[in-house]
C-alpha positions in Angstrom: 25.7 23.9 -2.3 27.4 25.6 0.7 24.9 26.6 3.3 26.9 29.7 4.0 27.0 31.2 0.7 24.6 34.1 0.2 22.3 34.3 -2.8 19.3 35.0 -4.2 16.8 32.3 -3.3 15.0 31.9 -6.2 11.7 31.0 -6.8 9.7 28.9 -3.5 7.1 29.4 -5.3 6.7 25.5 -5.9 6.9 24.7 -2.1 3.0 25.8 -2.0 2.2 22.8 -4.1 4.0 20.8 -2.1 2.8 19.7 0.8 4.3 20.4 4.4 2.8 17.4 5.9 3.7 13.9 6.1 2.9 12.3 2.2 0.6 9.9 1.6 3.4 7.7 -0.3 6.8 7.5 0.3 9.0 11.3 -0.7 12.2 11.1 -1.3 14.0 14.3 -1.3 17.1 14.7 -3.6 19.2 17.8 -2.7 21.2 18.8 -5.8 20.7 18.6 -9.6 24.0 17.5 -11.4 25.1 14.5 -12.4 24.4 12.1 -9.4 21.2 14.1 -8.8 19.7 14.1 -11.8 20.7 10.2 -12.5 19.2 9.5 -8.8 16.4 11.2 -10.2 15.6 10.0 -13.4 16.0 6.4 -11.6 12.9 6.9 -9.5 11.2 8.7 -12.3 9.0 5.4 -12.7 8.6 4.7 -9.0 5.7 4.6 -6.7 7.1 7.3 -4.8 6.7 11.0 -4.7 10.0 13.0 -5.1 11.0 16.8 -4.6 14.4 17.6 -6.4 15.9 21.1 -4.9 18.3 23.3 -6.5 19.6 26.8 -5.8 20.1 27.1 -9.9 16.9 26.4 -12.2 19.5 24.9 -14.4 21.7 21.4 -15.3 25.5 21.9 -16.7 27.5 20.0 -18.2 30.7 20.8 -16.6 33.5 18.7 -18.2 32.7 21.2 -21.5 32.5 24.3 -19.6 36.0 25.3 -20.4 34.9 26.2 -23.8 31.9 28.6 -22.7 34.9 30.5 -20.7 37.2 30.2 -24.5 34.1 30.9 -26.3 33.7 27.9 -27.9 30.7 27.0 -27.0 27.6 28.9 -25.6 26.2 28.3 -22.2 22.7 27.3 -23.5 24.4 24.4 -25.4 25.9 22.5 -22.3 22.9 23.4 -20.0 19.1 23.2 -20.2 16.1 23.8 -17.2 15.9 20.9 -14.5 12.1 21.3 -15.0 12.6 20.4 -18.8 15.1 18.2 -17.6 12.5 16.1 -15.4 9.6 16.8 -17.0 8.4 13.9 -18.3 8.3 12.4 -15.1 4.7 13.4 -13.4 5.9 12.1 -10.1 8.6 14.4 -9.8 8.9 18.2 -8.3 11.1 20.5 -9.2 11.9 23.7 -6.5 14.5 26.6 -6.7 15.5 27.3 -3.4 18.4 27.7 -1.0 18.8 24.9 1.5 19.8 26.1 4.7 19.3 23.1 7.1 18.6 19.6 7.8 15.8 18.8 10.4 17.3 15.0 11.0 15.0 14.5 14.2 11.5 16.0 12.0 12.8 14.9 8.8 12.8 18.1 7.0 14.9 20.2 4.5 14.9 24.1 5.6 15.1 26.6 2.9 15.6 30.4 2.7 12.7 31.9 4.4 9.9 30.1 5.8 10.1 27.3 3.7 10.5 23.4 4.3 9.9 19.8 2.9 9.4 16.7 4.8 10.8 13.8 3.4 11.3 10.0 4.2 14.6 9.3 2.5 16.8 12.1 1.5 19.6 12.5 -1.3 22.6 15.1 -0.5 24.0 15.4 -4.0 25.5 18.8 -3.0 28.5 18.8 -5.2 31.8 20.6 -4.5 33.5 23.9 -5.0 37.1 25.4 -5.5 39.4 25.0 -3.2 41.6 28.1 -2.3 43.5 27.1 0.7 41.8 29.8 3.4 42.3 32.5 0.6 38.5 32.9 -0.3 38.9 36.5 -1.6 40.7 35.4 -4.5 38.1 34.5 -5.5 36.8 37.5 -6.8 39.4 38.2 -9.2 40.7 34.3 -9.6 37.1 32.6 -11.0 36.9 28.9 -11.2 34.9 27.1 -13.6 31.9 25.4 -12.0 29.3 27.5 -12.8 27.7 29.8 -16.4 28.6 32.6 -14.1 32.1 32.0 -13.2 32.6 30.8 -16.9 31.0 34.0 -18.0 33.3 35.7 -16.5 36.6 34.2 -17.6 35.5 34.9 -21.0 34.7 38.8 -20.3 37.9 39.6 -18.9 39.9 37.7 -21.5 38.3 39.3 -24.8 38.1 42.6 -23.1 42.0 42.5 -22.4 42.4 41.9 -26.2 40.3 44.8 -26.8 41.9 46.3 -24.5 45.2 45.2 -25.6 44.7 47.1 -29.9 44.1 50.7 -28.1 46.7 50.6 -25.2 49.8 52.5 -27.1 52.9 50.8 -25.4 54.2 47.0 -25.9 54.9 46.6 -22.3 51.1 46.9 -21.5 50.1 45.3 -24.3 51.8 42.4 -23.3 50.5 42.4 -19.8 47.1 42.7 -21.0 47.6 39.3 -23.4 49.1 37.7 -20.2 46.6 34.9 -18.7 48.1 32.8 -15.9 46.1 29.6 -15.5 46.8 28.1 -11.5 46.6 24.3 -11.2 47.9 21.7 -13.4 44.6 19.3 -13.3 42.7 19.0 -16.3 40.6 22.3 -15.7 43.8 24.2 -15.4 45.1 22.1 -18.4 42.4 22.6 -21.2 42.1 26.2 -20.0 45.7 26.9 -21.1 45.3 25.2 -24.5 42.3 26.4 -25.2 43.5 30.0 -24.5 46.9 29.6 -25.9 44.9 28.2 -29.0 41.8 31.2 -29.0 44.7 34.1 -28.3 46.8 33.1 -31.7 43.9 33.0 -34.0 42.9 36.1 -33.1 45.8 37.8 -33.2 46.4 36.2 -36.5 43.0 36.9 -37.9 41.3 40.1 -36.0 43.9 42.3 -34.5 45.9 44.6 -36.4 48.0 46.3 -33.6 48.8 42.7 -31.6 51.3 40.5 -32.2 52.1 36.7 -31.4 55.2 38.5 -29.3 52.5 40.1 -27.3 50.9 36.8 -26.2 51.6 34.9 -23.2 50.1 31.9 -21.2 51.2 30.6 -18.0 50.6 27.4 -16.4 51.2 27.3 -12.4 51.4 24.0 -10.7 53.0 23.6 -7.2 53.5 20.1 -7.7 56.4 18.3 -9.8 54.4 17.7 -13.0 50.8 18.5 -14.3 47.8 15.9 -14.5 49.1 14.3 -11.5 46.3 11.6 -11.1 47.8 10.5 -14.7 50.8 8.3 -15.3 53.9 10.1 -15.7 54.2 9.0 -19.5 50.8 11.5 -19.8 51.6 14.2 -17.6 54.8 14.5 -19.9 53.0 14.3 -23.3 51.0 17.2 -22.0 53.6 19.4 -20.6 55.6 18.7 -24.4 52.5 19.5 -26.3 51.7 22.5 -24.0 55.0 23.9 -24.4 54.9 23.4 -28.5 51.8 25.8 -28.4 53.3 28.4 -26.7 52.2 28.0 -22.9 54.8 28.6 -20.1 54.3 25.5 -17.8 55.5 26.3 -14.3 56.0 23.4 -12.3 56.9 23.2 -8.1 55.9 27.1 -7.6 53.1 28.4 -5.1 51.2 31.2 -5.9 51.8 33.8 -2.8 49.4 36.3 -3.5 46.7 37.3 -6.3 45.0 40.4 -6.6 43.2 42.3 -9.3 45.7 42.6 -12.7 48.3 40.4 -11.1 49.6 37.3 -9.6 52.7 36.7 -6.9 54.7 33.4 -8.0 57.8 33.0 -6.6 58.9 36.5 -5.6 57.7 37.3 -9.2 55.0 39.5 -10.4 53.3 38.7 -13.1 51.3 41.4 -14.7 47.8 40.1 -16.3 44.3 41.1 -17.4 43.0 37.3 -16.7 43.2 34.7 -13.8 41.4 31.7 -13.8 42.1 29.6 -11.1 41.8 25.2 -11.4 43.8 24.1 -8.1 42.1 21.8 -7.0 38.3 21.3 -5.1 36.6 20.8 -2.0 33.3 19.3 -1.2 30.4 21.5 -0.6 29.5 22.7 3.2 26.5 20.4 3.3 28.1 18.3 6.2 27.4 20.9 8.6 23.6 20.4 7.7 24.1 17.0 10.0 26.3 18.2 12.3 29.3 16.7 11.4 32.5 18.4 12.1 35.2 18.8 9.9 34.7 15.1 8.3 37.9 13.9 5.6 37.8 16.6 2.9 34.8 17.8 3.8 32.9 14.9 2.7 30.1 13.7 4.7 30.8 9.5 5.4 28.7 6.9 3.5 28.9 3.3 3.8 28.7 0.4 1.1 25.1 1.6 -0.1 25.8 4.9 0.0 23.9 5.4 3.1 25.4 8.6 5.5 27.4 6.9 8.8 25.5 7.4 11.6 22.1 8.5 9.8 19.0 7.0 9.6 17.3 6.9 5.5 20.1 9.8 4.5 22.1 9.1 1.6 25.1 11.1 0.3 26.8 10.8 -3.2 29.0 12.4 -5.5 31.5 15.3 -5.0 30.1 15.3 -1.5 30.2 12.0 -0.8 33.0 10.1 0.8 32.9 6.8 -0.9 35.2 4.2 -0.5 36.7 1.8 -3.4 37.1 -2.0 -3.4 40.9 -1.0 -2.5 39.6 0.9 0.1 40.9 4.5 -1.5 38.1 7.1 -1.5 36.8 7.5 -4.7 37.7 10.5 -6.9 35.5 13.8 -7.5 34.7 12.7 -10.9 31.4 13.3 -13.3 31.6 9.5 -13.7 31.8 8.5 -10.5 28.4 10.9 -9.2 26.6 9.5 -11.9 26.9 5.8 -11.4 26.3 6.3 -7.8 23.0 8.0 -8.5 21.6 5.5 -11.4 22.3 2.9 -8.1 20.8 5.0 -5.7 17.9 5.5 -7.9 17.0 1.7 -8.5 17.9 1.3 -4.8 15.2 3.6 -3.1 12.8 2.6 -6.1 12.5 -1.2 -4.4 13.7 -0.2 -0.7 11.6 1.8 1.7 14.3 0.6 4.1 17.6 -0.7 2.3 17.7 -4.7 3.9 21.9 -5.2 4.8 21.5 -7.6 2.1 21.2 -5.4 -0.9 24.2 -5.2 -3.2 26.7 -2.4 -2.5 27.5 0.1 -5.0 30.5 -0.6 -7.0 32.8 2.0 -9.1 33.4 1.0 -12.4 36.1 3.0 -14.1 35.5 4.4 -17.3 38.9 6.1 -17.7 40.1 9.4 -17.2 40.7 11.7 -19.8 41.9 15.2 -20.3 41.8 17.2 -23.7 45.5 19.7 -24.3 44.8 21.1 -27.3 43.6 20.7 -31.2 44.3 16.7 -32.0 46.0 16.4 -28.5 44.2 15.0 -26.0 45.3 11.9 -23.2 43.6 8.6 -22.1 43.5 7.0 -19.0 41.9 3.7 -18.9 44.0 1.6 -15.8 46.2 -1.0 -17.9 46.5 0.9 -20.4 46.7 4.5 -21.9 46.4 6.6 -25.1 47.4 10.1 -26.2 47.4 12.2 -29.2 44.9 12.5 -32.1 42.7 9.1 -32.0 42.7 10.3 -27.9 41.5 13.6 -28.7 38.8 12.0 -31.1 37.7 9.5 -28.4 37.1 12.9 -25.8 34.9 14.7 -28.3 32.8 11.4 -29.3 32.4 10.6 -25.7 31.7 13.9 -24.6 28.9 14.3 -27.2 27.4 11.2 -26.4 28.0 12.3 -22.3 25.7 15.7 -23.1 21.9 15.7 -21.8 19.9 15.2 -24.8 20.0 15.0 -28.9 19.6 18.1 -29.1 22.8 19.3 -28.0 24.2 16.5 -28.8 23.4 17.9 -32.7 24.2 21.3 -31.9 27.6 20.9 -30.5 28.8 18.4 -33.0 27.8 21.0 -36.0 29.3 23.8 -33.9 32.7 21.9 -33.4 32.6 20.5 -37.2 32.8 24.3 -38.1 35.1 25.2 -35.6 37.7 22.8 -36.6 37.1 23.3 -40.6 37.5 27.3 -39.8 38.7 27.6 -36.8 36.3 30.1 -35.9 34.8 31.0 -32.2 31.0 32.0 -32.5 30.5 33.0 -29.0 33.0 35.7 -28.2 30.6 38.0 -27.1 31.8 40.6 -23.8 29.0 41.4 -21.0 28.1 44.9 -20.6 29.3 44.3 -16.9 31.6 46.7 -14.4 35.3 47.5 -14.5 37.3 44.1 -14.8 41.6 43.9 -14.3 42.2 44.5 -17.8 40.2 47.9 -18.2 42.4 48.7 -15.1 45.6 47.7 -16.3 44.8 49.6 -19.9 43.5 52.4 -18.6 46.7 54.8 -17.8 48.7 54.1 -20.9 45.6 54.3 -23.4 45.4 57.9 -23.3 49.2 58.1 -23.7 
């Protein structure tokens, strides 16, 4: 939650109920509602303690699936649901929409957009991270990541209005550039976006179209480094650059992006014309260390010792994406969903007992779960530490655990019977476009349309 980034507020109107003074009872304020802030949460739900959970979004996501809102797979109301639903059960939590601004570390208050502010007497940053794209913010605006409905929203606009696009534009060479989508970074975002593309693009071609072709399709997969999935053994990175290739993606490897713009991308001396860009190349925490003053910390992560408590910082913690967190093999722990999550179930039991953490209480500790990354249909890899696994019983594994991962049994039902029929018919239920403003394919398609 970048303190420099400039949207609507939301609704304060929850601040009124809360009160500006000092609490009778102990407040903890959690800053933040994903994964480690909603677990931090839902671990003092039970406590005698008053706590204020703020949020610029009035909304939870469940990120790892997101990829499939921008393929429509999936609709955004079935990997997201309200914080205040969320949390509701829980009479001793709060709920506010608001833009943090500011941390008062000497009053012990959060500042908000307007006139606004909370007191608290222990406070969660649980801020999250962004994309990272290396001092070229305005890409940006034609290059979306996948972090939020929005951005995710837009990925799928301007890849089923190219196809559109793509059956009324009268020559092959702008068809073609219309059906080009060039995926940067080789992580797992940048991965299951190009199988899940490569795999969206041929069925409907196949199925829908009657003036496209498969010739007319094209997916390319920028990396800079040597090989993809580079926090995976070698053995995996391979598998998914074979199984990648088998589908029909282009897998650039060792190539920097030089320039992107609206309708194309610069790789290489090579222009590569394209009516979608979605960009996975890597992340960056949020800005919320400059809330305590801290200058240009590792990454951009704001310091926390063994119980997660911020260096230098009297009762604030830190976890999560913006959180830098050191292993038992003293390596900072990765930006992962599972990582945010077990550090807030611990920070939740922990400020649930301690109004003052005693030196004595027992540190966090990552346990690894395994990493995991889905390629395609029945290819997906495994990354457990001693051992590994790829291929169909990997890909089966992801889709159980990520079910089981989602925020309740509702969705849990509803995306289970929406993947059931996807697989038996290979059918994609939400590909609907946003009545939204010109996009790079209508700008690409719209000279040779008229022709």
């Amino acid at each position: 939650m970048p303190p420099t980034t400039k949207e609507p507020p939301g609704s304060t109107a929850g601040c009124a109920s809360i009160s500006a003074t000092r609490p009778q009872r102990r407040r903890i304020v959690i800053i933040g509602a994903g994964f480690g802030g909603l677990a931090c949460a839902r671990g003092l739900g039970k406590a005698d303690v008053d706590v204020v959970v703020i949020d610029r979004r009035n909304h939870n996501l469940f990120q790892p699936l997101l990829y499939q809102v921008a393929t429509a797979a999936l609709s955004p109301a079935d990997i997201s649901e309200p914080v205040r639903r969320t949390l509701g059960r829980y009479p001793n939590i709060r709920v506010v929409m608001a833009q943090v601004t500011g941390i008062d570390t000497v009053g012990k208050r959060v500042t908000m957009e307007g006139t606004a502010s909370i007191p608290y007497d222990q406070l969660v940053i649980a801020t999250g991270s962004k994309y990272n794209y290396f001092g070229k913010d305005h890409w940006q605006n034609v290059a979306s990541g996948l972090k939020t409905v929005h951005e995710a929203r837009q990925i799928r606009h301007r890849l089923l209005l190219a196809f559109e696009q793509a059956e009324l534009a009268k020559d092959d060479g702008t068809k073609r550039a219309l059906l080009t989508s060039v995926i940067i970074g080789g992580g797992p975002t940048g991965v299951e976006m190009a199988g899940a593309i490569s795999e969206l693009g041929r069925f409907m071609v196949a199925r829908d179209f009657r003036d496209l072709g498969p010739e007319h399709l094209r997916v390319v997969l920028i990396e800079a480094g040597p090989r993809l999935l580079a926090a995976f053994p070698e053995t995996l990175s391979n598998y998914a650059k074979e199984h990648l290739s088998s589908i029909g993606v282009e897998v650039r490897t060792g190539q920097r992006v030089a320039d992107v713009a609206d309708g194309y991308v610069i790789v290489n001396g090579e222009r590569l014309e394209t009516g979608c860009i979605v960009w996975g190349a890597g992340v960056k925490a949020s800005s919320a260390h400059r809330w305590l003053g801290l200058e240009n910390p590792p990454g951009g992560r704001i310091p926390v010792g063994e119980h997660l408590n911020v260096t230098g910082f009297a009762q604030i913690y830190a976890l999560g994406d913006t959180a830098l967190a050191l292993g038992t093999d003293g390596k900072p722990l990765p930006a992962l969903a599972q990582v945010a999550k077990q550090q807030g179930e611990y920070l939740g039991r922990l400020l649930s007992k301690y109004a003052t953490v005693p030196a004595t209480a027992p540190p966090f500790r990552f346990r690894n779960r395994g990493n995991t990354a889905v390629i395609g249909r029945h290819a997906a890899v495994f990354d457990f530490g001693r051992w590994q696994m790829k291929g169909r019983l990997a890909w089966v594994l992801w889709a159980v655990i990520h079910v089981y991962l989602l925020i309740n049994f509702e969705k849990r039902v509803l995306v289970s019977v929406q993947w059931i029929w996807r697989y038996i018919t290979r059918q994609r239920g939400a590909r609907l476009i946003d009545e939204d403003k010109g996009q790079s394919a209508e700008k690409i398609a719209s000279a040779p349309v008229g022709n």
